[in-house]
C-alpha positions as CSV (number, residue, x, y, z in Angstrom):
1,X,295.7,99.1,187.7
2,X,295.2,102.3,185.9
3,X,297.6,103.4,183.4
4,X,298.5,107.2,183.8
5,X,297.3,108.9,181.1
6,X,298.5,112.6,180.0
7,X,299.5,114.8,176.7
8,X,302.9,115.5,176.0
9,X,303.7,119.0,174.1
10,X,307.1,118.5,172.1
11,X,309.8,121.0,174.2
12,X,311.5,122.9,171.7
13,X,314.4,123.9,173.5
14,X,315.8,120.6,174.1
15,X,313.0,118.2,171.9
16,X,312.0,116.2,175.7
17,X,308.0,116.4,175.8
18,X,306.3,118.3,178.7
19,X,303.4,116.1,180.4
20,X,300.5,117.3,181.1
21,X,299.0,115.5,184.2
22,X,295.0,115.9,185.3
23,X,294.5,117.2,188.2
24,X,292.0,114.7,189.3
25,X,294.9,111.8,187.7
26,X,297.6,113.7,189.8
27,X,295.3,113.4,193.2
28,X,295.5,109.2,192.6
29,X,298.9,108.9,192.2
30,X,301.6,109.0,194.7
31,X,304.0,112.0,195.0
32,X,307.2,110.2,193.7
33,X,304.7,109.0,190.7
34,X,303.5,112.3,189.9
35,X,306.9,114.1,190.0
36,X,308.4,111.2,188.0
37,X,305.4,111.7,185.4
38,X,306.6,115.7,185.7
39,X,309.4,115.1,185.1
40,X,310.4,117.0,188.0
41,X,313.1,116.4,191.1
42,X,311.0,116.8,194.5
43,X,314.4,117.9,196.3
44,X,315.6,120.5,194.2
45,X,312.9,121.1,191.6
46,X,312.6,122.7,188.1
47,X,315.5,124.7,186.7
48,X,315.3,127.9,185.0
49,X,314.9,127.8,181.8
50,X,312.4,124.2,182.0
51,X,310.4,127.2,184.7
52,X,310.8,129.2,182.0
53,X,309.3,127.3,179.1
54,X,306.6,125.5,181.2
55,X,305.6,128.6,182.1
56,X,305.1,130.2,178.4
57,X,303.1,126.5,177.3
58,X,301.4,126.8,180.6
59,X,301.0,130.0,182.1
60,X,301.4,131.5,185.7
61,X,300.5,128.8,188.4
62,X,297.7,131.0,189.6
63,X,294.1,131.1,189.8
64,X,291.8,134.0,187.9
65,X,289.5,135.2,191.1
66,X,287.0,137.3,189.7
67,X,284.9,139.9,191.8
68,X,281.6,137.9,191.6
69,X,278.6,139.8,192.9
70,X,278.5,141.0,196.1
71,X,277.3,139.2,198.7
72,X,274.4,140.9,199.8
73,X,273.1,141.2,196.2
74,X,273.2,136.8,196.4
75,X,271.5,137.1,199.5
76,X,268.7,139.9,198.5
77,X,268.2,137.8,195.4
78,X,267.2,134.5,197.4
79,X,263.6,136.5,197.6
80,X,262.8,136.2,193.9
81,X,262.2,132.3,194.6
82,X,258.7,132.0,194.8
83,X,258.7,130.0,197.5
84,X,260.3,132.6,199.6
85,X,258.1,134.8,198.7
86,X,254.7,132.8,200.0
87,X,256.9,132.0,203.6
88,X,256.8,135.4,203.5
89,X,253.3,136.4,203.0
90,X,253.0,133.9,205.6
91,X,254.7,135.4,208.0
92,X,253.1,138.8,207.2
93,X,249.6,137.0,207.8
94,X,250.9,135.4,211.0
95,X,251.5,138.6,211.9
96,X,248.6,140.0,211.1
97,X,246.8,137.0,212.9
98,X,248.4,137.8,216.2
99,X,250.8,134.9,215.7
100,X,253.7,136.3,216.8
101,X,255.3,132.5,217.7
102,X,254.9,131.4,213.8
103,X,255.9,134.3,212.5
104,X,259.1,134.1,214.2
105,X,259.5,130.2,213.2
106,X,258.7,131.2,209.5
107,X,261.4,134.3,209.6
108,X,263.8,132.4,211.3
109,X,263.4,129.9,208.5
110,X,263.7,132.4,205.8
111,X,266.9,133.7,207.2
């Protein structure tokens, strides 16, 4: 049996520690475990001020999206790999060749 392991941070408000509970930890354990090692109450939760001070040791329960680049720049950029770029001269020589039927095949594969 695995012993949960997580960091307590001393809370100075009332001197009880604040775990801190992996994500990947939290995902093993049953929900009664977890809120018992959170020291939280799954009917009626955390009360103000313990919101309050998890929340300045913790920060907003959110996630930082960041505009990545756009999507058609990822896709445009799949043509610097130089294996792209001989399925593509291959498909230009098909082409060229009359072989409309490859051609296709290679696109399609491309795309």
């Amino acid at each position: 049996m695995k012993v949960a392991r997580f960091q307590k941070i001393p809370n100075v408000e009332n001197e009880t520690m604040i775990p801190v509970l992996t994500s990947k930890r939290a995902s093993e354990l049953a929900v009664s475990e977890v809120a018992g090692l959170l020291q939280a109450d799954l009917q009626n939760g955390l009360n103000k001020s313990e919101v309050s001070h998890r929340r300045a040791f913790h920060g907003w329960n959110e996630f930082d999206i960041s505009e990545d680049e756009p999507l058609w720049k990822k896709y445009i950029s799949q043509f610097k790999n130089p294996l792209i770029m001989l399925l593509l001269a291959s498909a230009v020589i098909s082409i060229l060749m009359r072989q409309f039927d490859d051609a296709v095949s290679i696109t399609v594969a491309i795309v």
